[in-house]
Backbone as a ProteinNet text record, in pm:
[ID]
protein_1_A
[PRIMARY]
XXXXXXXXXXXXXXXXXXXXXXXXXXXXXXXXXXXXXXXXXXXXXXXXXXXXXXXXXXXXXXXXXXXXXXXXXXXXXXXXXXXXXXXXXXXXXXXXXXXXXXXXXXXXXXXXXXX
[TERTIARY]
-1306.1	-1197.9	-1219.2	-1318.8	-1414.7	-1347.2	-1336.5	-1325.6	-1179	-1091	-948.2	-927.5	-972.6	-954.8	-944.1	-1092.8	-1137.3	-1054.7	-958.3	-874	-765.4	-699.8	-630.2	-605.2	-706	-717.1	-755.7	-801.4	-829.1	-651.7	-569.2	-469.7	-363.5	-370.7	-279.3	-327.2	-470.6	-485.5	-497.1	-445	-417.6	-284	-325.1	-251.6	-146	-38.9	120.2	103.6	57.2	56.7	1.1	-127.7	-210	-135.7	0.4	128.8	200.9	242.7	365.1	311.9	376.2	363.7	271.3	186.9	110.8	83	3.9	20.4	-109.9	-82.3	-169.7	-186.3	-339	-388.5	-455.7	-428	-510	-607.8	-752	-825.9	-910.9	-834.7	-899.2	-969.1	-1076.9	-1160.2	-1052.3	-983.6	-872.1	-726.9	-693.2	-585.9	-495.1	-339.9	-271.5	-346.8	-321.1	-362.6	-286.6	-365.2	-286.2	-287.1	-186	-233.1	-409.8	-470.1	-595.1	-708.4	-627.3	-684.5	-755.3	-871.2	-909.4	-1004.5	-1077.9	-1192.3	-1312.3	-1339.3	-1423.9	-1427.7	-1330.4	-1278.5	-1159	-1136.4	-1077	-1018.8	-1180.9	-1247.6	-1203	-1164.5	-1150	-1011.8	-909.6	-746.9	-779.7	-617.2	-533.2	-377.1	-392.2	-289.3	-187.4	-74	104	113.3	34.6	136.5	9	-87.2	-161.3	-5.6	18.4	78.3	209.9	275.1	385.5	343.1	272.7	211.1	238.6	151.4	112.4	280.8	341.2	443.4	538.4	580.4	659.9	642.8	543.3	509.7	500.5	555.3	515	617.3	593.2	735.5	813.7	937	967.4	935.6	878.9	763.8	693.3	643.5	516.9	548.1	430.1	413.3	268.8	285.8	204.5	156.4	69.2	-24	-119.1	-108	-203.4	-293	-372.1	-458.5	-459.9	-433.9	-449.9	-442.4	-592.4	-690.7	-561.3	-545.2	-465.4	-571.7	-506.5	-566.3	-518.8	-551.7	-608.4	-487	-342.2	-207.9	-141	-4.9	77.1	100.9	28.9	73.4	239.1	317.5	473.2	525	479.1	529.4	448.8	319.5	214	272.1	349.6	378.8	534.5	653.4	717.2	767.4	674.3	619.6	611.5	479.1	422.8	549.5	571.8	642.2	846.9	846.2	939.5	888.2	775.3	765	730.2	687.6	747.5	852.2	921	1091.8	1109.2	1087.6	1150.3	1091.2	929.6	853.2	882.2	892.6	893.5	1033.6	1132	1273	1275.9	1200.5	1177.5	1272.5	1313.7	1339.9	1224	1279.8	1124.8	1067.6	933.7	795	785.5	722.1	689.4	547.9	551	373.5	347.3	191.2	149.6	21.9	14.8	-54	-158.8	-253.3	-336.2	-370.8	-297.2	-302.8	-409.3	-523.5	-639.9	-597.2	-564.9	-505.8	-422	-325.4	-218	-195.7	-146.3	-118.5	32.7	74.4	211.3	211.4	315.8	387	504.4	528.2	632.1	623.1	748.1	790.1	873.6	902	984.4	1148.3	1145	1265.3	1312.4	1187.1	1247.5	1282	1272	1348.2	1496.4	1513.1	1652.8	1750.2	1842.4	1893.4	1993
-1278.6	-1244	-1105.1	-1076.3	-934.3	-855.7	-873	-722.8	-727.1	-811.5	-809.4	-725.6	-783.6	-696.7	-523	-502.3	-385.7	-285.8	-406.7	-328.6	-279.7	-360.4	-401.8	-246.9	-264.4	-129.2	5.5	33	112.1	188	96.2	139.4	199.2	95.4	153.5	272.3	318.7	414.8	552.6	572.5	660.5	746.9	865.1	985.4	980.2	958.5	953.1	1124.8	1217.4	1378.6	1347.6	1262.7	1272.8	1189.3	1184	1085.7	1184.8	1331	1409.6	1509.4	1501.4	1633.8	1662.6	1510.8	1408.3	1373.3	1377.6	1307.3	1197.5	1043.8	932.1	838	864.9	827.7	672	572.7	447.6	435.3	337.2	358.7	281.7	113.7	-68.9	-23.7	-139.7	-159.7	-178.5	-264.4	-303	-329.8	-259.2	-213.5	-286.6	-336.7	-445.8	-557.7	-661.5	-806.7	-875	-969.6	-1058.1	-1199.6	-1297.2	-1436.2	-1465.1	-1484.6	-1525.5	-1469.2	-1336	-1237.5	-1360.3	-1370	-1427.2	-1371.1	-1429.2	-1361.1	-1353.6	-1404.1	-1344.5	-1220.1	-1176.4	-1104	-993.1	-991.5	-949.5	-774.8	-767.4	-609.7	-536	-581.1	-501	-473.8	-553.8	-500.1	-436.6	-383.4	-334	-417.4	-440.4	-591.8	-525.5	-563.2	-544.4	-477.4	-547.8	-583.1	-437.4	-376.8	-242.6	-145.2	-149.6	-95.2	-38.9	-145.6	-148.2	-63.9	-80.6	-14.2	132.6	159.5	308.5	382.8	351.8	361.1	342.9	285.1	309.2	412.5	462.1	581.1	738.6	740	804	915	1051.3	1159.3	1162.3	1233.3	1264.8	1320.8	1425.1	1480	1432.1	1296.7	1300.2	1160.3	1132.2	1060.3	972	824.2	748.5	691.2	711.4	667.4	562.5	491.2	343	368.6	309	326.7	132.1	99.3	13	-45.2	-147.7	-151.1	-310	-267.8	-403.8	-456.2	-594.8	-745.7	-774.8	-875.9	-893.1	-990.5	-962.9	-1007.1	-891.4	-948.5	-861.9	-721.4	-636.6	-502.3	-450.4	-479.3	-433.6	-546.7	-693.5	-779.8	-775.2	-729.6	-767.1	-641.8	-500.4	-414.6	-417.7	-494.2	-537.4	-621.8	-740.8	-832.2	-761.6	-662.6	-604	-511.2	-447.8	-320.8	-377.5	-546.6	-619.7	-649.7	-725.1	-748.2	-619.7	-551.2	-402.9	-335.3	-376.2	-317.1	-414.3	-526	-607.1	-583.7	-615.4	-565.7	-451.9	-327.6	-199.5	-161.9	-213.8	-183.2	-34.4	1.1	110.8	104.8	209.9	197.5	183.1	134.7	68.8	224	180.7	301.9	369.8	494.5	493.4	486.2	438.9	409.9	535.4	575.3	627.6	536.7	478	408.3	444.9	408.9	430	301.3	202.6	19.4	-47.3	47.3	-14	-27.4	99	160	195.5	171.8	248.6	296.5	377	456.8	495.5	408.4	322.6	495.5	519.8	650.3	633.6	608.3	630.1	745.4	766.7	892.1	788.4	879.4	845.6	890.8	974.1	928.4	812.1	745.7	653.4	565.6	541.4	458.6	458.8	307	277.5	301.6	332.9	370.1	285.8
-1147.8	-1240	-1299.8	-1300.3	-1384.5	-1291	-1159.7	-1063.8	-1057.5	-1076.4	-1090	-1194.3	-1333.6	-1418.3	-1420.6	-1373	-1357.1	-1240.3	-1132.4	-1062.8	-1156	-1191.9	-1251.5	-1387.4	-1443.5	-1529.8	-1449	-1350.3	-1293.4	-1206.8	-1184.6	-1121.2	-1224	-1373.2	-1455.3	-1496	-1521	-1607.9	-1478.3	-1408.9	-1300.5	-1369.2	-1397.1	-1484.1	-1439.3	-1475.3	-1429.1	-1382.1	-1420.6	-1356	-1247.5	-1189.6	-1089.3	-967.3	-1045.5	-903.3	-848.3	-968.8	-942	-841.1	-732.9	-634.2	-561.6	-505.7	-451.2	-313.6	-252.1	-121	-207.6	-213.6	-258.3	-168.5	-137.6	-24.6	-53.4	-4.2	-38.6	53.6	36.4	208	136.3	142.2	139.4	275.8	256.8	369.7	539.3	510.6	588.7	549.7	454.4	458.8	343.8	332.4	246.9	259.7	160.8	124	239.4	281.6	390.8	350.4	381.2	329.8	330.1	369.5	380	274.9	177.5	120.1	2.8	-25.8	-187.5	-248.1	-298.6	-428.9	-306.1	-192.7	-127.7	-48.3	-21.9	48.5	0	-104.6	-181.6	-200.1	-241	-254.6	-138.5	-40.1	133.1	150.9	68.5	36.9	-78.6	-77.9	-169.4	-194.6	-324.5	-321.7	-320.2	-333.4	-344.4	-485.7	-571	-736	-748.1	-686.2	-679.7	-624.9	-463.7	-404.9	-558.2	-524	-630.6	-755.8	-847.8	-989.1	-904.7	-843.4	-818	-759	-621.9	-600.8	-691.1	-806.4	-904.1	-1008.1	-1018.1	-1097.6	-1022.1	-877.6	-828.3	-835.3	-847.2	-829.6	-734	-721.8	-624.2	-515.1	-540.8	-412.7	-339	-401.4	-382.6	-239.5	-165.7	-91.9	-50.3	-65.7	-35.9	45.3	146.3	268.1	252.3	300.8	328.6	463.3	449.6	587.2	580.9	719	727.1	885.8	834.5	1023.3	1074.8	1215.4	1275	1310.1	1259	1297.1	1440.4	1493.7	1698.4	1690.1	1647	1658.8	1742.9	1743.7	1816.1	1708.6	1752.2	1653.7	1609	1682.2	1622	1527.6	1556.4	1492.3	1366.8	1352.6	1210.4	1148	1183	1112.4	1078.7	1170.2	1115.3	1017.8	1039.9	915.2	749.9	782.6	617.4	617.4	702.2	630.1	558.7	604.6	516.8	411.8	401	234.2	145.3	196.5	148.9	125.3	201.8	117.8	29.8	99.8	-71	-160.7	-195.1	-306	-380.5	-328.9	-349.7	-341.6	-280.8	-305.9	-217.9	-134.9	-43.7	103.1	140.3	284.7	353.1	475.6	580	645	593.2	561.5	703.1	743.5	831.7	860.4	1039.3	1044.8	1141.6	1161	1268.3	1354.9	1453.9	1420.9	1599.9	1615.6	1747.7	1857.8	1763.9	1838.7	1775.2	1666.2	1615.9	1461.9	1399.2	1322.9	1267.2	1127	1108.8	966.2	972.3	832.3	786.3	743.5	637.4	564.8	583.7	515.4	440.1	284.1	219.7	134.7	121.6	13.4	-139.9	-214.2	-344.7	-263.3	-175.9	-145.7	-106.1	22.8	21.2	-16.3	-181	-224.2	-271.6	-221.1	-220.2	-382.1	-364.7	-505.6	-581.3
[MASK]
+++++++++++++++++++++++++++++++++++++++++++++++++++++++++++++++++++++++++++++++++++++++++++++++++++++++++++++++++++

């Protein structure tokens, strides 16, 4: 519960200046929270209600990158999957990825959110 916390305060107190005019790079062990994510395993994501905090404070300029490792699923379907509960969460148009089939790195802007 201690290291929730400590996320938890660590994401809010991130300088609303240190968002504006930004490239904000995230880099979890493996990437978004996945169902299976819990207190053992935890520390190796970056949760949503993280994603969300930071991306809502973010400028216009600025743009947010995820690094995040694919799991031994079908790669278009596990990135079509996250990058939906991502628009809904985040109210974002669908992110772009770059990805190498091992690897991918989730690219949104503040434009893309929906208005």
């Amino acid at each position: 519960m201690l290291l929730n916390q400590n996320r938890a305060a660590y994401f809010k107190e991130i300088a609303k200046e240190n968002l504006d005019d930004a490239v904000v790079f995230l880099d979890p062990d493996n990437g978004l929270e996945v169902k299976s994510t819990g207190d053992g395993n935890g520390d190796k994501y970056v949760r949503s209600d993280e994603v969300e905090l930071i991306y809502s404070r973010m400028g216009e300029n600025s743009v947010l990158v995820i690094y995040q490792h694919l799991p031994r699923l079908h790669r278009k379907l596990f990135l079509y999957s996250t990058f939906s509960r991502q628009v809904e969460k985040l109210g974002c148009a669908v992110p772009v990825s770059i990805s190498d089939n091992m690897i991918a790195f989730t690219i949104r802007s503040w434009s893309m959110k929906s208005n």
